[in-house]
C-alpha positions as CSV (number, residue, x, y, z in Angstrom):
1,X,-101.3,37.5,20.9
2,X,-100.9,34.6,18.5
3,X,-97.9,33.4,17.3
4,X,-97.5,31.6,13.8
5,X,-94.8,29.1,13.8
6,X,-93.4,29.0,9.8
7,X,-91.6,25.6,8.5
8,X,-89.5,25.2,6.2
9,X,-89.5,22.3,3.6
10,X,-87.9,18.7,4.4
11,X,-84.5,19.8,2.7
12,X,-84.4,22.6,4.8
13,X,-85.0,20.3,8.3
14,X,-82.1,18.3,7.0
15,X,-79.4,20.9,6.8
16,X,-80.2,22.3,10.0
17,X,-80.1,19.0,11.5
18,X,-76.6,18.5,9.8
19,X,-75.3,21.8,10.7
20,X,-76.5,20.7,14.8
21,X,-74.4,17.5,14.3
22,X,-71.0,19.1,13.0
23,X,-72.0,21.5,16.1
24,X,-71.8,19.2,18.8
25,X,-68.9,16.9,17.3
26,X,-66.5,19.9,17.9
27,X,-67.1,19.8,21.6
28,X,-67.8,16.6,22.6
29,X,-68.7,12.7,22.1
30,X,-71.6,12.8,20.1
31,X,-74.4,10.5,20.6
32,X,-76.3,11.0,16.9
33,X,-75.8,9.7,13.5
34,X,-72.9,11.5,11.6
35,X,-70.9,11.4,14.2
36,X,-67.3,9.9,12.3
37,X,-68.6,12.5,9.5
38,X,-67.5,15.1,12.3
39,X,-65.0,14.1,13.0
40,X,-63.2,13.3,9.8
41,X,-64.0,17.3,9.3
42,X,-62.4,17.3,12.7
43,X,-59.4,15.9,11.9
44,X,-59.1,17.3,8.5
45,X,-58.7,20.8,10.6
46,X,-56.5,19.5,12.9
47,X,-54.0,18.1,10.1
48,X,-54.1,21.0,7.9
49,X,-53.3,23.2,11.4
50,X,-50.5,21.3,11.8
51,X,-49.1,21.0,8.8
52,X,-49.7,25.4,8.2
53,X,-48.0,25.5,11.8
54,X,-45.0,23.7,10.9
55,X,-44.1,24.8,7.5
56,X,-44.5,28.2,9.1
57,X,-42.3,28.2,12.5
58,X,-40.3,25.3,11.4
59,X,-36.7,25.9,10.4
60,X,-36.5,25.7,6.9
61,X,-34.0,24.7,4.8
62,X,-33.3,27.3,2.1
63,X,-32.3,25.3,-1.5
64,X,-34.7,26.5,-4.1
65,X,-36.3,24.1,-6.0
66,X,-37.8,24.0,-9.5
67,X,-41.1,26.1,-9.2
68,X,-44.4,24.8,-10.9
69,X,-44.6,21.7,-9.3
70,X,-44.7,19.6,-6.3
71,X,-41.2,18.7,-4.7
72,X,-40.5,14.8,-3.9
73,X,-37.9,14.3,-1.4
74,X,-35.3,11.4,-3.0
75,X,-31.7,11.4,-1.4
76,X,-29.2,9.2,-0.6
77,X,-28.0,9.1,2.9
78,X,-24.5,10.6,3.8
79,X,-22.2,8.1,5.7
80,X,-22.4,10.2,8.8
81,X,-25.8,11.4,8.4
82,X,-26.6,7.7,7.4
83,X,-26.1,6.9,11.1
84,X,-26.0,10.2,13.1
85,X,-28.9,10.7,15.5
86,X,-29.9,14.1,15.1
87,X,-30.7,16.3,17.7
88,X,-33.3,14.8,19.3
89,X,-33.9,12.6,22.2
90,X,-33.4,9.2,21.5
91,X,-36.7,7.1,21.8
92,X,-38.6,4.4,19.7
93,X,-39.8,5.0,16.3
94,X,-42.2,3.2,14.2
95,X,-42.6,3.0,10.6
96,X,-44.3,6.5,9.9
97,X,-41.6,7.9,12.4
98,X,-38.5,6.4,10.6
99,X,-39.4,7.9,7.5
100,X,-39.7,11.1,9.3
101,X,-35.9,10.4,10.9
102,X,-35.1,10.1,6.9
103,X,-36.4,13.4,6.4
104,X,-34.3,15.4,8.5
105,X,-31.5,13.6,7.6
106,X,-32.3,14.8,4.2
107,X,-32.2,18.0,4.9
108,X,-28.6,17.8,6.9
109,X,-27.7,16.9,3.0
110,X,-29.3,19.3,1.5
111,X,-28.1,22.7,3.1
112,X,-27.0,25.2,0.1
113,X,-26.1,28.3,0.1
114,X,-28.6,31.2,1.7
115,X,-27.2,33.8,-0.3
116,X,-28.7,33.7,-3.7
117,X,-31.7,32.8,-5.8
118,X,-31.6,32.4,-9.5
119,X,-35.2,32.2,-10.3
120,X,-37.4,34.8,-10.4
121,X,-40.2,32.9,-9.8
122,X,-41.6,32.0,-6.2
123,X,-38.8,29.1,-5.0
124,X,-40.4,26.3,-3.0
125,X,-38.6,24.9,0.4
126,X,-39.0,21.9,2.5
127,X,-39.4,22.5,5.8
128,X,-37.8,20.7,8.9
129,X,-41.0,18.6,8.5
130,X,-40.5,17.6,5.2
131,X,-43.8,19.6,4.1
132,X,-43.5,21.8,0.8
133,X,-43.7,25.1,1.5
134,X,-44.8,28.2,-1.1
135,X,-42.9,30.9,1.1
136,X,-40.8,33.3,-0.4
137,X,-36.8,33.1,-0.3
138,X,-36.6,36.4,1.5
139,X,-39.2,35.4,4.2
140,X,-36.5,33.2,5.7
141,X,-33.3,34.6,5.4
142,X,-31.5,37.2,6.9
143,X,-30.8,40.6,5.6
144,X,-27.7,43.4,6.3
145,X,-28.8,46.7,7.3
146,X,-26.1,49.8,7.1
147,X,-26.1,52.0,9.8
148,X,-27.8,55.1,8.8
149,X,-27.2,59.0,9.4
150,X,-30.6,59.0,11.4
151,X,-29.0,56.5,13.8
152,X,-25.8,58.3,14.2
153,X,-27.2,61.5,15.1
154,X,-29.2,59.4,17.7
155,X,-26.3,58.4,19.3
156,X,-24.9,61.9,19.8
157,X,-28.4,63.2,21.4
158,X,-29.6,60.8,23.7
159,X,-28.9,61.5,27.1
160,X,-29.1,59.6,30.0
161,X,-32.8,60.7,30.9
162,X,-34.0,58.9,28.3
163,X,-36.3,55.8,28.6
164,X,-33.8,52.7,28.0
165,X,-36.4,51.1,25.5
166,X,-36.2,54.4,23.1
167,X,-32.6,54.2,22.9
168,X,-30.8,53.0,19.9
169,X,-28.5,50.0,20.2
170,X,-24.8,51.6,20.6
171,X,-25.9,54.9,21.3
172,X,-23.9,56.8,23.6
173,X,-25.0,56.8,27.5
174,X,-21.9,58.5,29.4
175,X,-18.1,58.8,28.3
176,X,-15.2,59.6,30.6
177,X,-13.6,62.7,30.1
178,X,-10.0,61.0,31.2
179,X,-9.4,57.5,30.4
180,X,-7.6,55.7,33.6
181,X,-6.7,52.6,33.9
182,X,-9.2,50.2,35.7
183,X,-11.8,52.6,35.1
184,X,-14.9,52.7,32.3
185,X,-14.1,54.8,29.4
186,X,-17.7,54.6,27.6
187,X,-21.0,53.1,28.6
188,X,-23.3,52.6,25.5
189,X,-27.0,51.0,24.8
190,X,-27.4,47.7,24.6
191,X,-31.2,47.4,24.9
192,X,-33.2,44.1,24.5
193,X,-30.2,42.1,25.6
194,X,-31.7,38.7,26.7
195,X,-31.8,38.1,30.6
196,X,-30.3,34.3,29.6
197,X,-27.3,33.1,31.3
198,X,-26.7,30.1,28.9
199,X,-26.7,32.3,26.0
200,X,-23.4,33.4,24.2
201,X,-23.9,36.6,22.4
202,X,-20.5,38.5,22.6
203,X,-17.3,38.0,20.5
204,X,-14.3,40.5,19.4
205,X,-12.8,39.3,16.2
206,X,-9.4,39.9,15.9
207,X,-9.6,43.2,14.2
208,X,-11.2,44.7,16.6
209,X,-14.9,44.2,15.2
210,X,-17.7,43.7,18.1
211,X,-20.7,41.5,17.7
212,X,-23.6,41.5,20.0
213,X,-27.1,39.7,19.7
214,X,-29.7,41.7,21.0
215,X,-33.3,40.0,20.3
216,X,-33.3,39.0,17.5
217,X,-30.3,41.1,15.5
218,X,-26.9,41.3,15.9
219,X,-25.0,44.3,15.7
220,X,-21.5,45.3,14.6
221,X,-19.5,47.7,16.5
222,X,-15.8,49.4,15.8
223,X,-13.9,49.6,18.5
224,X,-11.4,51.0,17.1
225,X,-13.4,54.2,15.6
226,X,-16.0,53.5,17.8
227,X,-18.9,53.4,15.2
228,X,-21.8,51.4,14.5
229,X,-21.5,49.8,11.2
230,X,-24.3,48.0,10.9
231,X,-26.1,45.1,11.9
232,X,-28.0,41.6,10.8
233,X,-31.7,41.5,11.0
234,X,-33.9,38.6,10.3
235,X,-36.3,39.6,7.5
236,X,-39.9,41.1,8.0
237,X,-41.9,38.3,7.9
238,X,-45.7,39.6,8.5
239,X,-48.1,38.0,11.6
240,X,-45.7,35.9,13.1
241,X,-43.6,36.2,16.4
242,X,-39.7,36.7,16.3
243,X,-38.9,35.3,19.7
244,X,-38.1,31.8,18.0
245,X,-35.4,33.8,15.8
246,X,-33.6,35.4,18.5
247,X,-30.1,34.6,18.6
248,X,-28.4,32.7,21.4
249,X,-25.2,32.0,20.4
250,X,-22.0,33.9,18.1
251,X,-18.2,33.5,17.1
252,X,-15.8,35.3,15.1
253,X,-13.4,32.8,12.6
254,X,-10.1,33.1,13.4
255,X,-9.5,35.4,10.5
256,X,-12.3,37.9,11.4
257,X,-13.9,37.6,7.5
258,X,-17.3,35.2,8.7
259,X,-19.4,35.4,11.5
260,X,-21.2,32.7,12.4
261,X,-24.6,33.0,14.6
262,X,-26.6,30.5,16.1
263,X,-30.2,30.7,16.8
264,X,-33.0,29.2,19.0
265,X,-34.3,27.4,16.1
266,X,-31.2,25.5,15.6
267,X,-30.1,27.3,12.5
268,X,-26.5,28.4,12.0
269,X,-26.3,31.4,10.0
270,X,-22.7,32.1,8.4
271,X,-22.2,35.2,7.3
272,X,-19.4,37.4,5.0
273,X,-18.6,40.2,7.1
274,X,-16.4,42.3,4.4
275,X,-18.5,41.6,1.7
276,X,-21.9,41.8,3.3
277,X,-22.8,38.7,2.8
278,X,-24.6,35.4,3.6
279,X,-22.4,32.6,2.9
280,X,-24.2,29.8,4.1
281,X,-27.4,29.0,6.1
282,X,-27.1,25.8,8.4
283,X,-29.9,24.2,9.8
284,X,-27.4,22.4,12.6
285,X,-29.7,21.2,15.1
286,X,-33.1,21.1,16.0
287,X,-33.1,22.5,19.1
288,X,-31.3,26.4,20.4
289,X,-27.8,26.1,19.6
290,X,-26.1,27.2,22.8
291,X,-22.3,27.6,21.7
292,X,-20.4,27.6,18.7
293,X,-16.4,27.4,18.5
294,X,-14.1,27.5,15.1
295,X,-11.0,25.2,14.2
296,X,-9.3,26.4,11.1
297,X,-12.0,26.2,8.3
298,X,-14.2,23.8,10.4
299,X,-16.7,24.9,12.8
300,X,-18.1,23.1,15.7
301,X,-21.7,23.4,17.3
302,X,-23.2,22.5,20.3
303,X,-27.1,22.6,21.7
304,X,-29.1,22.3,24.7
305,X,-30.3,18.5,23.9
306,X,-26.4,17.6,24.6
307,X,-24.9,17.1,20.5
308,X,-22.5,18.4,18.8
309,X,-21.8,18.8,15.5
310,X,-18.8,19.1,13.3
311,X,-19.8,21.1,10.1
312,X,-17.3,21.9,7.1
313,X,-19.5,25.0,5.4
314,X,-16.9,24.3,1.8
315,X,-18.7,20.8,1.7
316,X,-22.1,19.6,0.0
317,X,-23.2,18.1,3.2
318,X,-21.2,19.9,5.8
319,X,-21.8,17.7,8.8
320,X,-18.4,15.8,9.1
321,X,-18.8,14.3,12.3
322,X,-20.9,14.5,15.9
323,X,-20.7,13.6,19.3
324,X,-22.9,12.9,22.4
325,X,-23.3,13.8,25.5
326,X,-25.9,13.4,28.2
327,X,-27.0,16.8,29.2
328,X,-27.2,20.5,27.3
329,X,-24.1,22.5,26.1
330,X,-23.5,25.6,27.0
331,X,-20.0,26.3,26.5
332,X,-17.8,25.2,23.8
333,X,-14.2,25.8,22.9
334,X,-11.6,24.5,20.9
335,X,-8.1,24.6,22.2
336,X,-5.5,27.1,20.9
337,X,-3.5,24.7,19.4
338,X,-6.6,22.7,17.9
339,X,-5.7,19.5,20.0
340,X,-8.4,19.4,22.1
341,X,-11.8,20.5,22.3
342,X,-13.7,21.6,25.3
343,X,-17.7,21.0,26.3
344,X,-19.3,22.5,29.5
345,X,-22.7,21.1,30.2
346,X,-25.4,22.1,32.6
347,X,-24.9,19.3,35.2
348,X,-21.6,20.5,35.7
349,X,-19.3,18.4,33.7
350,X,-16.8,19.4,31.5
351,X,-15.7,16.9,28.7
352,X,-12.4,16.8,27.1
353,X,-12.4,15.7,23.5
354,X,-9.7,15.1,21.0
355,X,-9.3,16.7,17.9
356,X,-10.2,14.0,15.5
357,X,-13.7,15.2,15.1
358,X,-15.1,12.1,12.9
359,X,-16.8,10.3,14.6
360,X,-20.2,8.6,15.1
361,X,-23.0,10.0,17.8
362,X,-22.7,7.2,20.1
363,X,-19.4,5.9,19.2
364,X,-17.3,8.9,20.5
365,X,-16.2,9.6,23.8
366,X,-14.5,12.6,25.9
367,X,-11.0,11.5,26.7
368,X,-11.2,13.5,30.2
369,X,-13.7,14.3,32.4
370,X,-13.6,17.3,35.2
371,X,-17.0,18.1,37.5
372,X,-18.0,20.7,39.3
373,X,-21.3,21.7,41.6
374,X,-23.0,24.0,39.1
375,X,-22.9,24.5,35.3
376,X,-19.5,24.6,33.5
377,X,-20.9,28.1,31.4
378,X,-17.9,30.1,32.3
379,X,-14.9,28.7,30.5
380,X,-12.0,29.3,28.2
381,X,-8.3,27.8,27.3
382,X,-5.2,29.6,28.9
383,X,-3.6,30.5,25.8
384,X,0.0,30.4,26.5
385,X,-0.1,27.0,28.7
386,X,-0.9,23.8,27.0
387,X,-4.0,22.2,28.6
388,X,-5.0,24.4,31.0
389,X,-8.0,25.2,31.3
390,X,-10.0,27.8,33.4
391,X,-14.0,27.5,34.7
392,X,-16.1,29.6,36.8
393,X,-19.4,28.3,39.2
394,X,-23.1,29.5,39.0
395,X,-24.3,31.4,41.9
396,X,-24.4,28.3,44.2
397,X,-21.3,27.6,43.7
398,X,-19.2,31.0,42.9
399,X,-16.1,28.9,42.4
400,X,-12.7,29.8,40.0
401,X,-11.1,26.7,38.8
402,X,-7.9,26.2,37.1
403,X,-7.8,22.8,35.5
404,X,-4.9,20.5,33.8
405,X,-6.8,18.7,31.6
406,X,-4.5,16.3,31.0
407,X,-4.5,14.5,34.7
408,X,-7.9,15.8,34.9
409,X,-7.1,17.4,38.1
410,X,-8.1,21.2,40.0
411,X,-4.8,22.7,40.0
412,X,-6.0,25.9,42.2
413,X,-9.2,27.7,42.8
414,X,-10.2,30.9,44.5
415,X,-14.0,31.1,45.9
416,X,-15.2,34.5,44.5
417,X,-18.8,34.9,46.3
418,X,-20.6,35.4,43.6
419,X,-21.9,34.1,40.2
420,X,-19.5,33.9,37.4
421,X,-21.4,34.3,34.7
422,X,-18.3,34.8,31.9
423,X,-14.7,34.4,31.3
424,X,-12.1,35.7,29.0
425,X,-8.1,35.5,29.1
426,X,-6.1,38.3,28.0
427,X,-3.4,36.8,26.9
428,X,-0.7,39.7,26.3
429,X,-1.5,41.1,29.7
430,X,-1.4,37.7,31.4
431,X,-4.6,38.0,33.0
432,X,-7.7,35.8,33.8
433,X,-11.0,38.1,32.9
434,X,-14.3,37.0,34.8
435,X,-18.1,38.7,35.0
436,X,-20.2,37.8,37.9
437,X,-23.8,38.6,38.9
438,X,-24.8,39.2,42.7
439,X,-24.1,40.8,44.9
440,X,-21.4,43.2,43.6
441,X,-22.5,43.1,39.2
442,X,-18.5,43.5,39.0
443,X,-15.7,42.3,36.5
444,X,-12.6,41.1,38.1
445,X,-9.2,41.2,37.0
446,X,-6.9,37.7,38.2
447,X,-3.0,37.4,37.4
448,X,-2.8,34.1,36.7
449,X,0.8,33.0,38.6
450,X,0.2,29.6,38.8
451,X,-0.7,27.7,41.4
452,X,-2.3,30.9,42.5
453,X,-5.0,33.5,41.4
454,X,-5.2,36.8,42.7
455,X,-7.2,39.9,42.0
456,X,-5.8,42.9,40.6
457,X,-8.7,44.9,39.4
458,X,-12.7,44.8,40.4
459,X,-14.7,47.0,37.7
460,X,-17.8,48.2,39.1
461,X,-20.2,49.7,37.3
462,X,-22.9,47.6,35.8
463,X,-26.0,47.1,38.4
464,X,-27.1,43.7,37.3
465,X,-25.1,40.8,36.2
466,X,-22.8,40.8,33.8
467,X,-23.5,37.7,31.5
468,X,-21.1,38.5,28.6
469,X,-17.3,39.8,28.0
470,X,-14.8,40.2,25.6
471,X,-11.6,41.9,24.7
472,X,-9.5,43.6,22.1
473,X,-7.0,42.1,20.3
474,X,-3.9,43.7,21.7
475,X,-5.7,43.1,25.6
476,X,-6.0,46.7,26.5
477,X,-9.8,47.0,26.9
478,X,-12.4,44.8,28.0
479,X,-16.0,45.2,26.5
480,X,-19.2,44.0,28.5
481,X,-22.7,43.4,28.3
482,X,-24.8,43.1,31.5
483,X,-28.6,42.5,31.8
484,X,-28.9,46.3,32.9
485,X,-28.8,47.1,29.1
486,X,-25.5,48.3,29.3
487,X,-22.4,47.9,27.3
488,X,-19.1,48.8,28.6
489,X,-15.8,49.8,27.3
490,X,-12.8,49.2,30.1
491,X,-9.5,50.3,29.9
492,X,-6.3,47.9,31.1
């Protein structure tokens, strides 16, 4: 058998050598001619990869710009912003990097308002890189879903056979047929509840409306008529994955009207609860926002890298004032009286600030400092005695600590075995509220007759740990979230 070789013509050698050359550049060091040609097409991928990446999973910030053209960034610096260090690790920058640094300093000046868009045409944003982006409005924000007929009669049907993933959030799992004191009145779905003990994802407001995060929504709850109202869901965005959205940290205002929710992308959603409504979308920090705490009209974040920010959501540039600290927040409270404002970190310090909030990053400092062996997570004001503070240990440590904050001394402490992983005080009833994880899953009731701490109830029920708690205005129930997927209603 004879096989006839057929050539092509000299132009045809040419692009099949060219085609072998862009071939071997992709994988390695190539030893032939056209090899920077290979990888400038290289590195012409690479960049546009980067910059697609980052305009898509970067926090954006939401102001709508004139469509039909390029944006340019110009801005003038804010005299905070001007020399806040944002949250990032401090390190060297260089020339391209400082201009970067401007950037996102930019964009702490340009937050608006999430809520609206007047155009009807496509609105460009800037992304946390300071790339343009062509992405819809809607793509970013957050939307308010009603609950539904479909999802009440859920509720009412599923029984406790059914597979905890197929349950609706809120749906009823088991209901006492006598409420007694001490004793759970109502268990109810939580699924998708994040296995996270830094997270915060459980507040009461003061009329009695419940807000948990689960993944990446966060749903609103009566207590007192014991109906799901609705809930907040980031919208559909198609191809990309919502575990960068999910929400790690919440707080009612004082008022109960706004609820403001902090995500793992450093954004601080600010939301209208009676109107439905997003007030305000604040891209905070660049890292998860671990714990957020209100004074008056001024709200105060904190995230893992260690900062916290002051923000003023009525103000152009709402960042008012910031502090440092060395290691990640995950606990953050202002006093009742709004003297003082309270930090727990994870290396076990809990700083003590005052309640003149501006201030520069590096300038400010705690005016007390109190340590313990495991991270400060579990913590909360006494409400009716002035600086006194109460904290709870991690599982190595299983320690509850009262605290005077003002000589910066333990004033008593009880060892509980276990982990704390949350604490409450319910002030009418005059106790101390705590959730702990192994071995027991239990919530514990503590009078709080100073100097000493003694238990008067142990809630069992939950058979995992119980990250999150909360309580009803008047202090006659306790609601709580454990990683079992449960949410409980307790009666006092």
């Amino acid at each position: 058998m004879r096989l006839k070789l057929t050539t092509g013509g000299p132009n045809e050698w040419d692009n099949m050598r060219e085609m072998f050359r862009d071939f071997v550049g992709k994988r390695r060091q190539s030893p032939f001619e056209g090899q920077n040609d290979a990888h400038h097409v290289l590195y012409k991928r690479f960049r546009r990869r980067v910059t697609l990446r980052s305009s898509r999973e970067a926090p954006a910030v939401s102001s709508p710009l004139a469509s039909g053209r390029h944006c340019e960034l110009s801005f003038e610096f804010d005299p905070v912003c001007q020399r806040l260090e944002l949250d990032s690790p401090p390190r060297h920058r260089g020339p391209a990097q400082t201009v970067l640094h401007g950037n996102l300093h930019a964009l702490e000046r340009g937050v608006s308002h999430c809520g609206a868009v007047t155009s009807s045409n496509t609105p460009h944003t800037i992304s946390a890189m300071g790339h343009p982006t062509t992405q819809h409005f809607s793509e970013q924000g957050w939307m308010w879903r009603a609950a539904v007929q479909e999802h009440d009669s859920a509720q009412q049907t599923a029984g406790s056979d059914a597979r905890r993933h197929d349950l609706q959030p809120f749906a009823v799992l088991d209901k006492a047929a006598v409420s007694l004191q001490g004793k759970s009145v109502m268990r109810l779905a939580a699924p998708s509840l994040q296995n996270d003990y830094y997270t915060n994802v459980l507040d009461c407001s003061c009329n009695g409306m419940i807000a948990l995060a689960l993944g990446s929504s966060v749903y609103l709850w009566n207590s007192e008529t014991r109906a799901l109202v609705g809930y907040l869901d980031p919208s559909p965005q198609t191809g990309r994955v919502r575990r960068h959205q999910s929400v790690s940290s919440l707080c009612w205002s004082r008022d109960g009207r706004a609820l403001c929710i902090g995500t793992r992308r450093g954004e601080i959603q600010l939301w209208d609860v009676e109107k439905k409504q997003n007030m305000r979308c604040l891209p905070s920090h660049l890292s998860v926002v671990g714990a957020l705490s209100w004074k008056h009209q001024l709200l105060s974040s904190g995230s893992v890298l260690g900062r916290i920010h002051h923000l003023d959501p009525r103000a152009p540039a709402p960042l008012v004032g910031a502090a440092v600290q060395k290691t990640g927040i995950c606990s953050l409270q202002w006093s009742p009286g709004d003297d003082w404002l309270a930090s727990g970190s994870t290396d076990g310090l809990l700083h003590i600030w005052d309640g003149d909030v501006a201030g520069l990053a590096r300038s400010k400092q705690p005016v007390a400092t109190m340590t313990q062996p495991t991270a400060v997570k579990a913590m909360g004001w006494c409400p009716w005695q002035r600086k006194t503070i109460a904290t709870g240990g991690g599982w190595k440590d299983g320690e509850l600590r009262i605290w005077d904050t003002q000589s910066g001394t333990c004033v008593t402490s009880t060892s509980t075995n276990s982990q704390i992983c949350s604490l409450r005080w319910a002030e009418k009833k005059r106790y101390l509220v705590t959730g702990h994880g192994l071995p027991h899953h239990q919530i514990i009731c503590w009078t709080s007759e100073f100097p000493s701490l003694k238990p008067v109830y142990q809630l069992t029920g939950h058979s995992r740990r119980v990250l999150h708690v909360a309580l009803n205005p008047d202090s006659t129930q306790i609601f709580s979230a454990a990683v079992d997927q449960c949410f409980h209603i307790w009666d006092l």
